[in-house]
DRENPA-321301 format. One record per residue: residue number from 1; residue in one letter; x, y, z of N, C-alpha, C in turn. Coordinates in steps of 0.001 Angstrom, whole numbers, plus 500000, padded with zeros to 6 digits. Last residue first. Example, Ala and Ser with C-alpha at 12.3 -4.5 7.8 and 13.67 -1.06 7.14 Angstrom:
2
{r 2 S {512850 497750 507080} {513670 498940 507140} {512900 500030 507870}}
{r 1 A {513190 494310 507800} {512300 495500 507800} {513200 496700 507800}}
This chain:
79
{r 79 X {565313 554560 250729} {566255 555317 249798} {566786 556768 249769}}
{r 78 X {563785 554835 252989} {565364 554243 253174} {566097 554643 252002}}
{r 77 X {561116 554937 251717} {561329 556197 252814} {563241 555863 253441}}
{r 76 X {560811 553675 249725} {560992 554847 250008} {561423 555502 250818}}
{r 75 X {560986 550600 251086} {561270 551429 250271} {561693 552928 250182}}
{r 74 X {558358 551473 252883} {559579 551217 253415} {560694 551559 252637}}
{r 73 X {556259 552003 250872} {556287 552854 251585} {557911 552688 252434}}
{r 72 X {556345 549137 249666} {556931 550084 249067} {556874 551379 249660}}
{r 71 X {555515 547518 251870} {557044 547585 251108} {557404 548792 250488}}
{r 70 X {552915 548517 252389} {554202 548304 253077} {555052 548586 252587}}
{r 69 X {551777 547768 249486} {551914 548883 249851} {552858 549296 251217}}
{r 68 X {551878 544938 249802} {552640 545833 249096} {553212 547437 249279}}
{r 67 X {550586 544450 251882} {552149 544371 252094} {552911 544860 251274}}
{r 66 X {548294 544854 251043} {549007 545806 252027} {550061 545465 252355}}
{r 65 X {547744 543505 249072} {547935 544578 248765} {548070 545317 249776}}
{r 64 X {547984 540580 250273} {548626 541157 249249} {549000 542020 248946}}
{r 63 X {545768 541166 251783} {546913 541014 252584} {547968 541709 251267}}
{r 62 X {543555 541279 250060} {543440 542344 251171} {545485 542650 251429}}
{r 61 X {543531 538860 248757} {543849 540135 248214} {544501 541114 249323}}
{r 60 X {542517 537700 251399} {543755 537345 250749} {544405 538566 249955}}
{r 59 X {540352 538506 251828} {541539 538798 252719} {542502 539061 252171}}
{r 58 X {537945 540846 249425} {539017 539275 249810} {540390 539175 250667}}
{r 57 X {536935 543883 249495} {536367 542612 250362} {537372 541010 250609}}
{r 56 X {538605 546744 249857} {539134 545210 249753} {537869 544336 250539}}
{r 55 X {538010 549253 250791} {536778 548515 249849} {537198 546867 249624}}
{r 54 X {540292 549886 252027} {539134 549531 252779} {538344 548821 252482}}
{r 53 X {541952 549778 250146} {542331 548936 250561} {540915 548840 251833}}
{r 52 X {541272 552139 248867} {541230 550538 248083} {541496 549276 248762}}
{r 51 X {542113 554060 250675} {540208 553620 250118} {540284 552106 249551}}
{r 50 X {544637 553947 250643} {543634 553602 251989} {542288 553036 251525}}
{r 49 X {544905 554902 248114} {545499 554222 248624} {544918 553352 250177}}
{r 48 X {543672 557476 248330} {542921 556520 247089} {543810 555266 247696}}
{r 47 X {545021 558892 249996} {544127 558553 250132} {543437 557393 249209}}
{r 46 X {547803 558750 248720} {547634 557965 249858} {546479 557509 250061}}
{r 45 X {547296 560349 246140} {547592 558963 246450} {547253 558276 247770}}
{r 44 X {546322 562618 247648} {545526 562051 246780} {545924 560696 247108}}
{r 43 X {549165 563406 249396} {547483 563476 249680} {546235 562683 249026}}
{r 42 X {550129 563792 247112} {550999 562398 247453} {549653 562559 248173}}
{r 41 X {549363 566151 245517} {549649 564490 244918} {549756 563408 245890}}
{r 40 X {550160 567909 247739} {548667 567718 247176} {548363 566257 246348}}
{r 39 X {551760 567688 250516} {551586 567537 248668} {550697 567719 248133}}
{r 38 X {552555 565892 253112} {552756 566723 252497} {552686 566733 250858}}
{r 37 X {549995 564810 255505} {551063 564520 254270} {550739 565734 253762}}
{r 36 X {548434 565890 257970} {549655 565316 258155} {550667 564998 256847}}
{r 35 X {546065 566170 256653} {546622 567102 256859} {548412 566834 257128}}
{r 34 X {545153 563804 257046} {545773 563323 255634} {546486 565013 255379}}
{r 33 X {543588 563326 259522} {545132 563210 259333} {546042 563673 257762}}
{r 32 X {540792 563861 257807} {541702 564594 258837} {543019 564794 259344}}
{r 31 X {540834 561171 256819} {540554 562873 255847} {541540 563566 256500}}
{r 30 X {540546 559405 258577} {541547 559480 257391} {541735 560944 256775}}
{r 29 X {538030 560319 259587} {539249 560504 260422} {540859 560569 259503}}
{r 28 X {536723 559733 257927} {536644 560934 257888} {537908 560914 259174}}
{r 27 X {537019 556752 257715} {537351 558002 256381} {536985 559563 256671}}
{r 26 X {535727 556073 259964} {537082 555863 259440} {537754 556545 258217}}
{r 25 X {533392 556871 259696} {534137 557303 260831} {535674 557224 260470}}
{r 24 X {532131 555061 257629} {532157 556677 257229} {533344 557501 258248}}
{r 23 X {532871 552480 258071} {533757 553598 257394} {533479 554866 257180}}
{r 22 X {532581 551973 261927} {532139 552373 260572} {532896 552582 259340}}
{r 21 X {534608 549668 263538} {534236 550796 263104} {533404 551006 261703}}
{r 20 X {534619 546864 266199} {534529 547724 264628} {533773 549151 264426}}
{r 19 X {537148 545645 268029} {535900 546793 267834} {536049 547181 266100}}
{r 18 X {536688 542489 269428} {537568 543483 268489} {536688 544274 268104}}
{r 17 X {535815 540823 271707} {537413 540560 271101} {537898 541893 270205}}
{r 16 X {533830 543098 273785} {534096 542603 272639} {535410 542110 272305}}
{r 15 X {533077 542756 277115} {533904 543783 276035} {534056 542492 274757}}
{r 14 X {529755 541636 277917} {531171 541621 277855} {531802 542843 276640}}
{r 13 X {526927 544365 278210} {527161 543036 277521} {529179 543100 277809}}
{r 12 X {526655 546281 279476} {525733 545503 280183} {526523 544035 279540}}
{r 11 X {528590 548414 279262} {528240 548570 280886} {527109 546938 280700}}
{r 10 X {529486 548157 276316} {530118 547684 277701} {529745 547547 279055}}
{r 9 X {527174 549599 275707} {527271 548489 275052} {527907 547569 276480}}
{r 8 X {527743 552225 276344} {526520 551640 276936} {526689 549864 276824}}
{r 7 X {530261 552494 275457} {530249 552571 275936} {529003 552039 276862}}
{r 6 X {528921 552909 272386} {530013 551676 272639} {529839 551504 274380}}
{r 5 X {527581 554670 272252} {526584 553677 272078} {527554 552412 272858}}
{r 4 X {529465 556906 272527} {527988 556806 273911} {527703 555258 273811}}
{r 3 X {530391 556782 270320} {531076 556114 271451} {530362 555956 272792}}
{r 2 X {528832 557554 268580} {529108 556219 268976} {529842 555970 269752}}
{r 1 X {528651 560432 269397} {527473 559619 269620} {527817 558138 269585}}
């Protein structure tokens, strides 16, 4: 159904610089992939991991804590 809406959106008004999404859409798509990790732990983490970083209202923070989380996903995955 939102993409009907998006789509109507486009036929009258310009395309937008940047599309936003809901979070309910976005966490249930998260859900769905999260088939993709293996674990039941690391499943959790990740997810609570995404969530905190959705609920991030301050950029700044925002940035902080996804570069962390970057790093240390890079990290890992080279050791």
């Amino acid at each position: 159904m939102a993409e009907a809406f998006y789509n109507a959106w486009l036929l009258i008004m310009d395309k937008p610089l940047k599309r936003l999404f809901c979070t309910w859409h976005v966490d249930k798509r998260w859900r769905t992939n999260l088939s993709k990790v293996k674990g039941k732990e690391k499943k959790a983490s990740v997810y609570k991991t995404m969530k905190t970083l959705l609920e991030e209202r301050d950029e700044h923070v925002f940035k902080i804590e996804f570069y962390g989380i970057q790093w240390g996903l890079q990290s890992t995955c080279t050791s």
